[in-house]
N, C-alpha and C positions, 0 to 999 in steps of 0.2 A: 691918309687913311680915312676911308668912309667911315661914319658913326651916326645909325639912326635907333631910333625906341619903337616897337609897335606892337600892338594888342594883339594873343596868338588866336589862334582857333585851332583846335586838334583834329587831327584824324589818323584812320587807322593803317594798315599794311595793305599793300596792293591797290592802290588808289589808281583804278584805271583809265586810260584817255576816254572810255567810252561815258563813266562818272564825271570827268569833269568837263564835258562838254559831250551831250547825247547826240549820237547821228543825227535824229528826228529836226535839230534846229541848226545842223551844217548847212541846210540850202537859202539861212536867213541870207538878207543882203551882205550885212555886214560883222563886224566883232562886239561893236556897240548895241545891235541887234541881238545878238547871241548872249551878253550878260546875265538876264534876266535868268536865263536857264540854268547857268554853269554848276556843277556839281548836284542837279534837282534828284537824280535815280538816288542820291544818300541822302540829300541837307537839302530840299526844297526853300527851306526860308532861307537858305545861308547867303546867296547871291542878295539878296536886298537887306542884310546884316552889316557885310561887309564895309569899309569905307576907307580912302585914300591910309596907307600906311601900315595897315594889318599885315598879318604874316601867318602862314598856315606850316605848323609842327605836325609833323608825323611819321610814321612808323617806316617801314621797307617797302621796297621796288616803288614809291611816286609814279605815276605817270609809263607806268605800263601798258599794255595795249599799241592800239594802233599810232602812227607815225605822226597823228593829224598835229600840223602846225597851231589850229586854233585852239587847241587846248595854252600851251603858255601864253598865247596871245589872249586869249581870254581870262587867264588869271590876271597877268598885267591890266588891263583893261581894266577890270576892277579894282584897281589900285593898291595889290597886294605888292608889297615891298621886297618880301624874300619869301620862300620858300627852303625849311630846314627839314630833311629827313633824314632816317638810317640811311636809306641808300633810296637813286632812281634807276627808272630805267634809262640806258645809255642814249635812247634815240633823244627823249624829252628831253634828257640834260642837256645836249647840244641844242637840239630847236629852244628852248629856255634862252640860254645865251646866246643866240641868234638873236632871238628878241628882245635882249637887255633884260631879261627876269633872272634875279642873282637864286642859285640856290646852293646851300651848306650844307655838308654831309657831315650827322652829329645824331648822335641819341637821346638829344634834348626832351622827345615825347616822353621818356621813361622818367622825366623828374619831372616835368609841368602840368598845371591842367589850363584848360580853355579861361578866356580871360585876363592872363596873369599877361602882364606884359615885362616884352624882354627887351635888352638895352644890346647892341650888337657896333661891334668895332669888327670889317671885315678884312677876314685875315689873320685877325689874331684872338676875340672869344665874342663869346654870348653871356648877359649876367640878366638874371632872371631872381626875383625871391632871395638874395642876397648871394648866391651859390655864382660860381663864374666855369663856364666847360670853355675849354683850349678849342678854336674851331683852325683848321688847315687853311693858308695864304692859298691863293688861287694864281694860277702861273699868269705873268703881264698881259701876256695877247687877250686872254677873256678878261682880265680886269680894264682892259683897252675897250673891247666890245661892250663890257657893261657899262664905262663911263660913258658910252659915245650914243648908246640907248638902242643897241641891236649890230647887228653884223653892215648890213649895208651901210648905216649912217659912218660906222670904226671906217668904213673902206673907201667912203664918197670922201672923208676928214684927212684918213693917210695919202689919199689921191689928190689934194688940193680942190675938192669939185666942191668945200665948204668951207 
């Protein structure tokens, strides 16, 4: 069972593909290009905040909006750990785990603030500020996908190509 700590960062309900990653900088080259940007239309400073290990809590429907794959590729890229919300939208939650980006469906925003960091065993809870919430095990095939760091790398490993 996985078990990492990281410093949260909040946000709020509806947190849409076009907030965390704006059209305007889809035609950069690359993901590593596009960083600097991610979430700018809410958190301008938040992309250069960020740092390996952090995790963004928040409210309902995550990653609403359009389809676009670089939005979780660009939160990973930032080196955010997990992503914990009431709920996502179902496309992002899939492209997420495509990309090896873990995220928990939990109403952790309702008891944290920004800052506080949280202690997470996945699968089984999240303990923040001494309080511990029960988080849902995730079925083997995405726990497969997220150990292996995306969907193609799970498929090139079950295929012997690594």
């Amino acid at each position: 069972m996985e078990h990492f700590s990281g410093k949260i960062y909040t946000m709020g309900d509806d947190i849409d593909t076009d907030i965390i990653m704006p059209t305007e900088y889809l035609a950069l080259p690359s993901v590593e290009d596009m960083k600097p940007y991610a979430f700018s239309p809410l958190r301008p400073e938040l992309a250069g905040m960020l740092e390996p290990g952090d995790c963004i809590v928040a409210g309902k429907n995550f990653g609403c909006g359009s389809s676009r794959e670089q939005a979780p590729e660009v939160i990973k890229a930032l080196g955010i750990r997990c992503i914990v919300a009431k709920s996502f939208a179902r496309i992002f939650f899939r492209n997420s785990i495509n990309n090896g980006l873990l995220l928990i469906e939990s109403d952790l925003i309702d008891h944290v603030q920004e800052g506080d960091v949280m202690d997470v065993e996945v699968g089984r809870q999240i303990r923040v500020n001494g309080a511990t919430y029960p988080i849902a095990d995730l079925p083997e095939n995405l726990l497969e996908i997220l150990d292996a760091g995306g969907l193609v790398p799970a498929m090139r490993k079950r295929n012997g190509l690594e």
